[in-house]
N, CA, C and O atoms as a DFTB+ gen file, in Angstrom:
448 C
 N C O
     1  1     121.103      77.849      93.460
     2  2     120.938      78.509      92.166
     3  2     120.534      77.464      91.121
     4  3     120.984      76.330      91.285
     5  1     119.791      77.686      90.134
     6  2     119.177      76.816      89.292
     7  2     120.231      76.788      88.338
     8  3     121.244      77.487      88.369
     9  1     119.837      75.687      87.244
    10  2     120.822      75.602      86.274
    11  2     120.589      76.560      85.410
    12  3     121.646      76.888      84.871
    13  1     119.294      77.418      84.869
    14  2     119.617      78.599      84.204
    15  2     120.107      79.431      84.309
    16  3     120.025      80.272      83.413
    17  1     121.104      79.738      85.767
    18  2     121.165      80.814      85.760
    19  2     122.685      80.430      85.603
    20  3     123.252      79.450      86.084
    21  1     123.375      81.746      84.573
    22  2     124.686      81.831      84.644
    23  2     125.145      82.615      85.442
    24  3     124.474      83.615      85.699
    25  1     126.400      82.425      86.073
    26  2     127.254      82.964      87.497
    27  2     128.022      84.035      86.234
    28  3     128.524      83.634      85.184
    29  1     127.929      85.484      86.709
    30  2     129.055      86.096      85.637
    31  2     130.116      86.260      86.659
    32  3     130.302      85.814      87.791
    33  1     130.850      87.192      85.726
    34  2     132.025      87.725      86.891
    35  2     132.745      88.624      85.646
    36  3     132.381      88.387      84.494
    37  1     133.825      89.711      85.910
    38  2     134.560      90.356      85.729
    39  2     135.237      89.696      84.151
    40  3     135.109      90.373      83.131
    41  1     135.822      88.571      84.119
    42  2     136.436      87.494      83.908
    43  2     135.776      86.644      82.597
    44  3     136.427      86.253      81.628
    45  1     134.593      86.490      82.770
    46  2     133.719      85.790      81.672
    47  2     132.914      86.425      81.471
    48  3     132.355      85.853      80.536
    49  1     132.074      87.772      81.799
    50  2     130.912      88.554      81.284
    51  2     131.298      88.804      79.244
    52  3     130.393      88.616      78.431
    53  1     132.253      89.085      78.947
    54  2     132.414      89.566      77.408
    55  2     132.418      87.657      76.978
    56  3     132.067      87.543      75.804
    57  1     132.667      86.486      77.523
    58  2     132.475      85.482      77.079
    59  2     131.345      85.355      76.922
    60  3     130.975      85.396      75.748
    61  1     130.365      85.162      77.917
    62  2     129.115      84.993      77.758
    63  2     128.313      85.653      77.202
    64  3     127.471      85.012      76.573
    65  1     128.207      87.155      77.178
    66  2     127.371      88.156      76.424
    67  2     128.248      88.114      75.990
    68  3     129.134      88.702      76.611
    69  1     128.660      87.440      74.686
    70  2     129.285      87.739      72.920
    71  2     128.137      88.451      72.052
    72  3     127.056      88.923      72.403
    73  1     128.704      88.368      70.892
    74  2     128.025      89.507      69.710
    75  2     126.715      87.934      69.910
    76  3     125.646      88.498      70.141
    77  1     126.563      87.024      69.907
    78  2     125.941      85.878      69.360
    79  2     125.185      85.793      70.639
    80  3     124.232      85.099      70.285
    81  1     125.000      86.056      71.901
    82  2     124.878      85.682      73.149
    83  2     123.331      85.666      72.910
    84  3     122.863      84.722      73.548
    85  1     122.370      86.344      72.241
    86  2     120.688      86.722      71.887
    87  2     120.199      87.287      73.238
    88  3     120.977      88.125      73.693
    89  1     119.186      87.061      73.942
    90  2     118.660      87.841      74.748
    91  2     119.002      86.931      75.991
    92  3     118.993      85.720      76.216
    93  1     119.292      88.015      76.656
    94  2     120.070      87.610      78.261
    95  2     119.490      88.175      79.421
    96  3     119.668      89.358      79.131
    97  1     118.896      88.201      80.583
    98  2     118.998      89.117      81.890
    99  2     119.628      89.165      82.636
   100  3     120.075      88.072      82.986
   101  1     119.925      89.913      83.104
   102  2     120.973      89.903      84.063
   103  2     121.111      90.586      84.853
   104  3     121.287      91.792      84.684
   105  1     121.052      89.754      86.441
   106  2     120.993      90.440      87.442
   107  2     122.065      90.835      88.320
   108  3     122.936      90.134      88.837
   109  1     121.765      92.624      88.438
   110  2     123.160      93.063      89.226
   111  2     123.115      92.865      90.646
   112  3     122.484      93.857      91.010
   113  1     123.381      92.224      91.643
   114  2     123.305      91.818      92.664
   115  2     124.159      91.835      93.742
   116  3     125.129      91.215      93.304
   117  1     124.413      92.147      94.863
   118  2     125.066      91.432      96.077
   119  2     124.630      91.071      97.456
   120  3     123.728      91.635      98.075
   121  1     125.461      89.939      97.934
   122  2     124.818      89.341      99.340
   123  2     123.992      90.082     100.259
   124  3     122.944      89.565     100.648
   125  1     124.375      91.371     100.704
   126  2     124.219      91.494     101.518
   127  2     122.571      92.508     101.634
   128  3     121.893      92.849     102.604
   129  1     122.387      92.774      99.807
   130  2     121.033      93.297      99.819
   131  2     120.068      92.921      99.750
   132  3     119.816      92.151      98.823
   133  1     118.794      93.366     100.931
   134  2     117.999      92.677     100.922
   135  2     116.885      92.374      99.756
   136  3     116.314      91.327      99.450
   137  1     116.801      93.706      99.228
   138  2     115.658      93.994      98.016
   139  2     116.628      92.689      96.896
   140  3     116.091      92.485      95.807
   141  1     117.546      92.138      97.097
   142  2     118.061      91.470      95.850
   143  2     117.660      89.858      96.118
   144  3     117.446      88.962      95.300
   145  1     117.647      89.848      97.224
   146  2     117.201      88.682      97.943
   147  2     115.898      88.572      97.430
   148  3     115.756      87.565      96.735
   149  1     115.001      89.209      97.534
   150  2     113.169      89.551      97.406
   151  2     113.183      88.607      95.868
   152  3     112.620      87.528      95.679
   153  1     114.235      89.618      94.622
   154  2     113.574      89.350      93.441
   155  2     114.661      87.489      93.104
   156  3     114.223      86.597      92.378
   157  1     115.924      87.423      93.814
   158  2     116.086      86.242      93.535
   159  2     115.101      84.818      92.927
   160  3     115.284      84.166      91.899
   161  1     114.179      84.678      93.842
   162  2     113.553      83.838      93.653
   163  2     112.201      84.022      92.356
   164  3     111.463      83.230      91.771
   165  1     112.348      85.107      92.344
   166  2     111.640      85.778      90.669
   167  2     112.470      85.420      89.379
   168  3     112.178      84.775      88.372
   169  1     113.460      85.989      89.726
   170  2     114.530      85.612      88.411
   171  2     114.838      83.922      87.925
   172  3     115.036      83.398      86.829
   173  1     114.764      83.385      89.369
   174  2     114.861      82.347      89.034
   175  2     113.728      81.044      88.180
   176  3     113.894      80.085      87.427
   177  1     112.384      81.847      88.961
   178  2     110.825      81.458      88.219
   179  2     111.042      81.710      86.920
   180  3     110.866      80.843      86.065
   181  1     111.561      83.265      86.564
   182  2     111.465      83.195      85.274
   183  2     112.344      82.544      84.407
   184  3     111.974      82.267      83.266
   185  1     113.716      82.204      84.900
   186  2     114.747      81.422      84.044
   187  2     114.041      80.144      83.725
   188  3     114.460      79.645      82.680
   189  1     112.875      79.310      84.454
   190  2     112.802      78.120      84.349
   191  2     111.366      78.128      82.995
   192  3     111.050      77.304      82.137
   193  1     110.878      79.312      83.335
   194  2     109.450      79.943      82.136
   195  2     110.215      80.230      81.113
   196  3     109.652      80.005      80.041
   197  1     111.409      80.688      81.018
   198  2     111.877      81.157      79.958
   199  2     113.119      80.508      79.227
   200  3     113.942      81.120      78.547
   201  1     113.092      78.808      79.563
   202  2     113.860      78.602      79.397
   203  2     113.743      77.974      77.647
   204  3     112.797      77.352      77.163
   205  1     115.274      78.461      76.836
   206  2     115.013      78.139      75.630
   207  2     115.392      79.395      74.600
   208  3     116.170      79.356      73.647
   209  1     114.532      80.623      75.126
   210  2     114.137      81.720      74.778
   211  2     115.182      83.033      75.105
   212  3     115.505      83.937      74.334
   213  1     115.540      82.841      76.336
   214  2     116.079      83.787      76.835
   215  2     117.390      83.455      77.912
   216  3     116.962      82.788      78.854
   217  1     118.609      83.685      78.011
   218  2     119.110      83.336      79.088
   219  2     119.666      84.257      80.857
   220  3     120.383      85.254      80.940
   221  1     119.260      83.762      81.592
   222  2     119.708      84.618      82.783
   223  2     120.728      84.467      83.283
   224  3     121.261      83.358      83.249
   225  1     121.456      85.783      84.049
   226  2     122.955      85.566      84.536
   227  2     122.502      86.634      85.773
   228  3     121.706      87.543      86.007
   229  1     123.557      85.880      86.367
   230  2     123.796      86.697      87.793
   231  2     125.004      87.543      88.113
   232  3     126.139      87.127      87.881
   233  1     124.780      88.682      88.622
   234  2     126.564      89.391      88.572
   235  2     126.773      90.282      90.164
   236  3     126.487      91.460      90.381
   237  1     127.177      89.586      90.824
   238  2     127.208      90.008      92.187
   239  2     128.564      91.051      91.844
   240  3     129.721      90.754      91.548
   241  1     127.938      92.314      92.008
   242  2     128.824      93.687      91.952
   243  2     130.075      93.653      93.013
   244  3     131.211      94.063      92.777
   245  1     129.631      93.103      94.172
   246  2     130.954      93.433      95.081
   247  2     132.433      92.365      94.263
   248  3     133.621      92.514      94.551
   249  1     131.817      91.247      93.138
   250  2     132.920      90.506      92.930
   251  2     133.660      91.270      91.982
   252  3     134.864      91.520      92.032
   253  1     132.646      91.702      90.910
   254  2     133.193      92.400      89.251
   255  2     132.585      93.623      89.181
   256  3     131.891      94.079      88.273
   257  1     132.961      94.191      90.386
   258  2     133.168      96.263      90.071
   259  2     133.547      96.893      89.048
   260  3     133.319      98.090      88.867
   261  1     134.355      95.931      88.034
   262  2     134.708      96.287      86.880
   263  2     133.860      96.634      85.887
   264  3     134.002      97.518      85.042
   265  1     132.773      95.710      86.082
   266  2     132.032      95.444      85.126
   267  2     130.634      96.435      85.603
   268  3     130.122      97.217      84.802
   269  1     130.186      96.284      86.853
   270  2     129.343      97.061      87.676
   271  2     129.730      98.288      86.957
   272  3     128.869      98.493      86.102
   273  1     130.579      99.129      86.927
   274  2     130.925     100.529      86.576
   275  2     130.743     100.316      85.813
   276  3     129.518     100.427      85.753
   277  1     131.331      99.794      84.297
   278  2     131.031      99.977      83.342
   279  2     129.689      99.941      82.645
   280  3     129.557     100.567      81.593
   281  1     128.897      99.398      83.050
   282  2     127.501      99.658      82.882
   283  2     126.772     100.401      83.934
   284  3     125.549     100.271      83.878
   285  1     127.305     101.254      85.015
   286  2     126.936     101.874      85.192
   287  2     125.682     101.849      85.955
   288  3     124.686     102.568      85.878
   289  1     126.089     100.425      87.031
   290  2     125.410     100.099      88.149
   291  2     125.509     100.958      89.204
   292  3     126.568     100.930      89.829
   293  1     124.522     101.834      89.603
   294  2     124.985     102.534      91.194
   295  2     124.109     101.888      92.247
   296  3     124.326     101.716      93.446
   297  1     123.062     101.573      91.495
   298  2     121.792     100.869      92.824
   299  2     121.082      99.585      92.342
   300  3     120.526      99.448      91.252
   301  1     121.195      98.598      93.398
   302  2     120.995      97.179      93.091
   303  2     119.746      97.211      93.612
   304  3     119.435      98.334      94.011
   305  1     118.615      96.063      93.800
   306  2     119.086      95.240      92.232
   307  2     119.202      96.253      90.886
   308  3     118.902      97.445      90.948
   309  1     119.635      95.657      89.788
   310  2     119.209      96.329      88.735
   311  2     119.642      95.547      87.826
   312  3     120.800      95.241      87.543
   313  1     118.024      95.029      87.085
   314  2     117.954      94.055      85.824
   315  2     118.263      94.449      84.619
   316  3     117.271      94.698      83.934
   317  1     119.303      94.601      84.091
   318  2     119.227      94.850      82.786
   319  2     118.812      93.407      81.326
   320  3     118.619      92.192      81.370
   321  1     118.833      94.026      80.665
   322  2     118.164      93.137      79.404
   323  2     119.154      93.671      78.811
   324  3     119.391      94.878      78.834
   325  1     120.175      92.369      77.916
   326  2     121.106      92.796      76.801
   327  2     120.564      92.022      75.635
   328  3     120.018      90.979      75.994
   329  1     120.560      92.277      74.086
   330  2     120.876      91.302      73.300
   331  2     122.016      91.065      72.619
   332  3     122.064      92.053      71.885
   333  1     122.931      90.433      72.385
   334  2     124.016      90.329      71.452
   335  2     125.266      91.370      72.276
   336  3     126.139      92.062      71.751
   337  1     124.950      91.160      73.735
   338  2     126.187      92.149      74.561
   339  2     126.105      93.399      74.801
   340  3     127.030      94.125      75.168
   341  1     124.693      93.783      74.550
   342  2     124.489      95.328      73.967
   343  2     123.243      95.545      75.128
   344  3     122.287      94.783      74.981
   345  1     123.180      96.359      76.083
   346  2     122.182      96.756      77.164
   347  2     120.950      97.091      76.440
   348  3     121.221      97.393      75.278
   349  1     119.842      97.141      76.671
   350  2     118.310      97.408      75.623
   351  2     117.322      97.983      76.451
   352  3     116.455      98.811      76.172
   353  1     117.676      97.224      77.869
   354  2     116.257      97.741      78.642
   355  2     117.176      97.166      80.000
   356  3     118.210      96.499      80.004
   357  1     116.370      97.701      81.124
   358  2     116.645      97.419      82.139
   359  2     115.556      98.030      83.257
   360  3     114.633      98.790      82.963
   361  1     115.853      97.549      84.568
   362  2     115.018      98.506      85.435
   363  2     115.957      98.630      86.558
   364  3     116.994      97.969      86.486
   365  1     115.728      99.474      87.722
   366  2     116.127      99.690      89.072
   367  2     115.062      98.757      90.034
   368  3     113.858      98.777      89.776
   369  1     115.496      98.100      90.943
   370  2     114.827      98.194      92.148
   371  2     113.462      96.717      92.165
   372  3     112.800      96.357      91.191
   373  1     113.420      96.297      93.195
   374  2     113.039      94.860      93.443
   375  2     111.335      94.905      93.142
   376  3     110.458      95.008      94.000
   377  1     111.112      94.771      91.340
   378  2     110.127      94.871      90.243
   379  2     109.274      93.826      90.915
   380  3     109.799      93.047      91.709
   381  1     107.401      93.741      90.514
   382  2     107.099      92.344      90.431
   383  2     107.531      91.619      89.366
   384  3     108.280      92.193      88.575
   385  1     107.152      90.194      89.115
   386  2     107.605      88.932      88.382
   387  2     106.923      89.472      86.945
   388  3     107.674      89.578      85.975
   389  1     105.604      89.787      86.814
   390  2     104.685      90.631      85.858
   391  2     105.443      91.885      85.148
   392  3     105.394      91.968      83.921
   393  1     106.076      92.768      85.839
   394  2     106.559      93.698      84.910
   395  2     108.009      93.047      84.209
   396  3     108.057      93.279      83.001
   397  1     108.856      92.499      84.592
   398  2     109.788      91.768      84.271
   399  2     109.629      90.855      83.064
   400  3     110.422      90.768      82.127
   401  1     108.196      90.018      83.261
   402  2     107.638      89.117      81.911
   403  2     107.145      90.171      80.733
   404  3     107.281      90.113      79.511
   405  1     106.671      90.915      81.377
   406  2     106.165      91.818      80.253
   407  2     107.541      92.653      79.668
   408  3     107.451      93.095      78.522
   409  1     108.289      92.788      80.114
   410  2     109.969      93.676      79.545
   411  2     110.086      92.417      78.428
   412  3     109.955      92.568      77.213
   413  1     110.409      90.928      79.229
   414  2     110.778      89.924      78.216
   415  2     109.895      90.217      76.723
   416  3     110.289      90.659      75.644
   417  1     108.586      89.779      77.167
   418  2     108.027      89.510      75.888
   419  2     107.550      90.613      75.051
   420  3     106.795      90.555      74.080
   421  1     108.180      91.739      75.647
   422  2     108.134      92.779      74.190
   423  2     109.021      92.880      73.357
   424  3     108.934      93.320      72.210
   425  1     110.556      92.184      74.299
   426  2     111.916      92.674      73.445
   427  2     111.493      91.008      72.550
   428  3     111.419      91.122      71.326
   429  1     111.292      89.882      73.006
   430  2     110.849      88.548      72.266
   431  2     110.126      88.898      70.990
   432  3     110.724      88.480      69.999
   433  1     109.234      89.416      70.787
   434  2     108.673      89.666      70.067
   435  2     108.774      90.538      68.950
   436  3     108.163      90.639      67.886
   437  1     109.838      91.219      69.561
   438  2     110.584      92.322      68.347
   439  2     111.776      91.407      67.362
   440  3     112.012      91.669      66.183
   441  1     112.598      90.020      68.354
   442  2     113.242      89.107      68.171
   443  2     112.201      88.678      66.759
   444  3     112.035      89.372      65.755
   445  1     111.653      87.465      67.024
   446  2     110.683      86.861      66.352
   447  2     110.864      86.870      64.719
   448  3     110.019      86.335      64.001
C-alpha cells in the first residue's frame, strides 16, 4: 500500500473524515473481492496524481461493518467521495481510472 493511502477502520473513520478532513476517497473494499483487487492499483495511481489535493483511504468492510452499514455499503467495490465527512458522490463497481479522475476534478473545481 502506498503512503497515500489511509488504512480506515471502525475506530478512526470519524478521526480522519473530521468536519476539516476536505476531499477524501474512499475505498469500500475486502480481500477476498476480486473486482476490488482490479481497481486497487487505480486508486492507488490516483493517490500518487492526486497527491496534495485530495486524500485516499481504504476501508475493508469485513473489518468495520459498522461503518460499511452506516453508509450504506451493500456491493463492493464502492468509491465514495466525501468532503468535510459528508458523502457527495460515489460510484458502484470496478470504474475505469478516467471516470474516477473525472468525479475528482469536478468536485476540485467546485472546491477552488
Amino acid at each position: 500500500m502506498t503512503k497515500n493511502l489511509i488504512e480506515l477502520s471502525d475506530d478512526n473513520f470519524e478521526t480522519e473524515l473530521g468536519p476539516e478532513s476536505g476531499l477524501t476517497l474512499v475505498d469500500f473494499w475486502a480481500p477476498w473481492c476480486g473486482p476490488c483487487r482490479m481497481v486497487a492499483p487505480v486508486i492507488e495511481q490516483l493517490a500518487t496524481e492526486y497527491e496534495g489535493k485530495v486524500r485516499f483511504a481504504k476501508l475493508n468492510v469485513d473489518d468495520a461493518q459498522e461503518t460499511a452499514t452506516r453508509f450504506g455499503i451493500r456491493s463492493i467495490p464502492t468509491i465514495g467521495l466525501f468532503k468535510n465527512g459528508e458523502p457527495i458522490d460515489g460510484v458502484v463497481g470496478a470504474v475505469p481510472k478516467q471516470h474516477l479522475a473525472k468525479m475528482l476534478n469536478e468536485h476540485l473545481a467546485t472546491v477552488a
